[in-house]
PAZAPA-4460 file (N, C-alpha, C; in steps of 0.05 Angstrom, whole numbers, plus 32768, in hexadecimal, padded with zeros to 4 digits):
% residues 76
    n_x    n_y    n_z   ca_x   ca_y   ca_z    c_x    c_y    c_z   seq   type   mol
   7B58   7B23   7515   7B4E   7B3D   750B   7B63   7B53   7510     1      X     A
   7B6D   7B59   7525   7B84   7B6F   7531   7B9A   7B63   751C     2      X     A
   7BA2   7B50   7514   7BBC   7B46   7506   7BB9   7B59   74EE     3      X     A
   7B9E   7B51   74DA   7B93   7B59   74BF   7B94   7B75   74C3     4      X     A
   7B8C   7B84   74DB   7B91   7B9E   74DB   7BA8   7BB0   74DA     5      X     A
   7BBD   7BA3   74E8   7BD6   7BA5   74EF   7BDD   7BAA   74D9     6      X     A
   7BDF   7B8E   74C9   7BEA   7B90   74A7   7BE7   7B9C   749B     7      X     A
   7BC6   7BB0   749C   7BBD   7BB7   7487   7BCA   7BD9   749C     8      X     A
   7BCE   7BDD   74A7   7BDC   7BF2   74B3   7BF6   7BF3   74AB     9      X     A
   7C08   7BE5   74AB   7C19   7BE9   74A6   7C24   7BE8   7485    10      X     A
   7C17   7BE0   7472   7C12   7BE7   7464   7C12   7C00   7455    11      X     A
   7BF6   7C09   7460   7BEE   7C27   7460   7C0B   7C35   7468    12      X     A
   7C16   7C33   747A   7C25   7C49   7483   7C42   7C40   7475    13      X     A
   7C48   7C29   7464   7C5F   7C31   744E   7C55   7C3D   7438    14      X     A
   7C3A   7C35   742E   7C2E   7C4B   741B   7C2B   7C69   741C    15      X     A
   7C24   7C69   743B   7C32   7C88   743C   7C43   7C99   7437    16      X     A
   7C57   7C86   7442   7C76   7C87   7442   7C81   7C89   742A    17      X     A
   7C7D   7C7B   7418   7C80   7C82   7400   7C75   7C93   73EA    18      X     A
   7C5B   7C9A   73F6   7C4D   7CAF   73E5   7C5D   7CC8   73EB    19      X     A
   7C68   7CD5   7404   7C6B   7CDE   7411   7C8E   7CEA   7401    20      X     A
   7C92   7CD5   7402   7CAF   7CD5   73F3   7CAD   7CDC   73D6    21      X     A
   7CA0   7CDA   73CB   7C96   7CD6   73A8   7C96   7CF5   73A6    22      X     A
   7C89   7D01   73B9   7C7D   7D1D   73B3   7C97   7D34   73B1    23      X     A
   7C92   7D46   73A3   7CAC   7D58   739F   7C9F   7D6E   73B1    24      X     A
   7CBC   7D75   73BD   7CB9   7D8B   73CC   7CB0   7DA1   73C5    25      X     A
   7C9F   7DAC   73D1   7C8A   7DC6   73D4   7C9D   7DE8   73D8    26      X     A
   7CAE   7DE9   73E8   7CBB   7E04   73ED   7CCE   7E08   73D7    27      X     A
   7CCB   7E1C   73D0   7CD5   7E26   73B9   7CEE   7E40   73C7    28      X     A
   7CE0   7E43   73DE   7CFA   7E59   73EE   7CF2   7E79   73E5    29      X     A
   7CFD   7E8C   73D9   7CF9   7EA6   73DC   7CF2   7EA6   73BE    30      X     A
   7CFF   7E93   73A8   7CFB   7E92   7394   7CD7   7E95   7390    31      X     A
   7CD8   7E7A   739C   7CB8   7E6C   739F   7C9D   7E89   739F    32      X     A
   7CB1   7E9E   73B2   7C9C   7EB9   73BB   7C9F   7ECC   73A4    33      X     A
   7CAC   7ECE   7399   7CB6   7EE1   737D   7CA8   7ED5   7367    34      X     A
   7CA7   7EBE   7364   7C97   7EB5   7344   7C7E   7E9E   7351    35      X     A
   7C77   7EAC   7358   7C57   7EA8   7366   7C43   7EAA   7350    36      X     A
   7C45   7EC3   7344   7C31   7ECA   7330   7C33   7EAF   7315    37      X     A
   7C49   7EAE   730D   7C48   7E9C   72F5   7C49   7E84   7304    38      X     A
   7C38   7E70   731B   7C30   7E5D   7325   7C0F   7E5F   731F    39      X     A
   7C06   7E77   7325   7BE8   7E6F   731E   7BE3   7E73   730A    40      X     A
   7BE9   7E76   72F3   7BF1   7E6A   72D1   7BE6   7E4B   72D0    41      X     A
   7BFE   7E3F   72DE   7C03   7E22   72DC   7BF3   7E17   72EE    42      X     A
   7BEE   7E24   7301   7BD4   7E15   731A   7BB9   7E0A   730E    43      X     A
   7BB0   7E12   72F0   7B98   7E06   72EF   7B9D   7DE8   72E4    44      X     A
   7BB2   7DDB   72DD   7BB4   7DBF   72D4   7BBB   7DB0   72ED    45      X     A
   7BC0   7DC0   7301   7BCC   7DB2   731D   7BBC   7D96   7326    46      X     A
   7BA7   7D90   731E   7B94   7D7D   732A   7BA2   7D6B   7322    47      X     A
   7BAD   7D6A   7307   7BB7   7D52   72F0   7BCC   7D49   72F8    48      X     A
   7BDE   7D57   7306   7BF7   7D52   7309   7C00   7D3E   7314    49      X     A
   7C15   7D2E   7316   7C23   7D22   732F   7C18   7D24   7348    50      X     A
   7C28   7D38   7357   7C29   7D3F   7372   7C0A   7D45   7377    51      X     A
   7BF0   7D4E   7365   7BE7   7D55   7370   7BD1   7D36   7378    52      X     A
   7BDE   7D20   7367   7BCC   7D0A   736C   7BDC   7CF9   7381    53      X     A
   7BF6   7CFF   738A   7C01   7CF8   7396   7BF7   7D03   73B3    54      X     A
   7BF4   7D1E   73B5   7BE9   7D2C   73C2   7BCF   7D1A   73D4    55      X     A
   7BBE   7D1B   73B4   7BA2   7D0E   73C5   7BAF   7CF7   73CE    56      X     A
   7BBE   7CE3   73C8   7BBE   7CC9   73CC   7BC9   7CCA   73EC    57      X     A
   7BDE   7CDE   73EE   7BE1   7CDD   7412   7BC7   7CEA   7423    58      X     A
   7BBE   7CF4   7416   7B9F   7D00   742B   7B95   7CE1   7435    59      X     A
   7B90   7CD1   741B   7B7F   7CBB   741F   7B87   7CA2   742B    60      X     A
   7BA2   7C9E   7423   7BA4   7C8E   7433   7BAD   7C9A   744B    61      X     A
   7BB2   7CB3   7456   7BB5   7CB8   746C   7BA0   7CB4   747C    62      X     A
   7B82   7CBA   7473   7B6D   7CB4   747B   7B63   7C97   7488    63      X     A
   7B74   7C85   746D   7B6F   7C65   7482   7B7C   7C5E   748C    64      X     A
   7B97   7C6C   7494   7BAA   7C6A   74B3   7B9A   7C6A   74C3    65      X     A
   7B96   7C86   74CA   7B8A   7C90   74E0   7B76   7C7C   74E5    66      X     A
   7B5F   7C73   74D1   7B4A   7C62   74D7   7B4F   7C46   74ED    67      X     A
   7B69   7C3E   74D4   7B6F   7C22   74E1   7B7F   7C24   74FA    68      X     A
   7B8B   7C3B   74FE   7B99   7C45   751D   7B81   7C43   752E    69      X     A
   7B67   7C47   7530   7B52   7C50   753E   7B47   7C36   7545    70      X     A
   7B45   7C23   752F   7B36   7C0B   752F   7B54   7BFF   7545    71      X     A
   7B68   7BFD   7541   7B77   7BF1   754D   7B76   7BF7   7563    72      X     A
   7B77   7C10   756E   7B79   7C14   7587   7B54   7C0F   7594    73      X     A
   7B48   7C11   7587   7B2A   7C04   7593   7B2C   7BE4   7598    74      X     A
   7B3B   7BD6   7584   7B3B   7BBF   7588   7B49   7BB4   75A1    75      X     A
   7B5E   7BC5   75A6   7B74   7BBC   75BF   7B65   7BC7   75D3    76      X     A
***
């Protein structure tokens, strides 16, 4: 059972790793603070996007890290 978990942990955490990597950088720098306004224009298709399902996808599987980190360490 601890093996199957392990796997399925490590797993998870190259999936992270790669979601993680996939995602485009967020700081835009001073630029980023100057054309602020013509972002929330474009902010209402944001759900659709890439990054932003990329986004969810590291929440979630970040979520069954942590899970399977917890079960693991209960198990040991």
């Amino acid at each position: 059972m601890t093996l199957a978990i392990t796997i399925l942990q490590l797993l998870c955490g190259l999936a992270i790793t790669l979601i993680v990597l996939f995602q485009s950088g967020k700081s835009a720098g001073l630029s980023g603070s100057i054309g602020g306004v013509a972002d929330s224009f474009m902010a209402k298709n944001q759900a659709k996007t890439m990054d932003a399902k990329l986004a969810r996808a590291t929440k979630w599987v970040g979520a069954v890290f942590i899970v399977l980190t917890l079960v693991l360490n209960i198990l040991q």
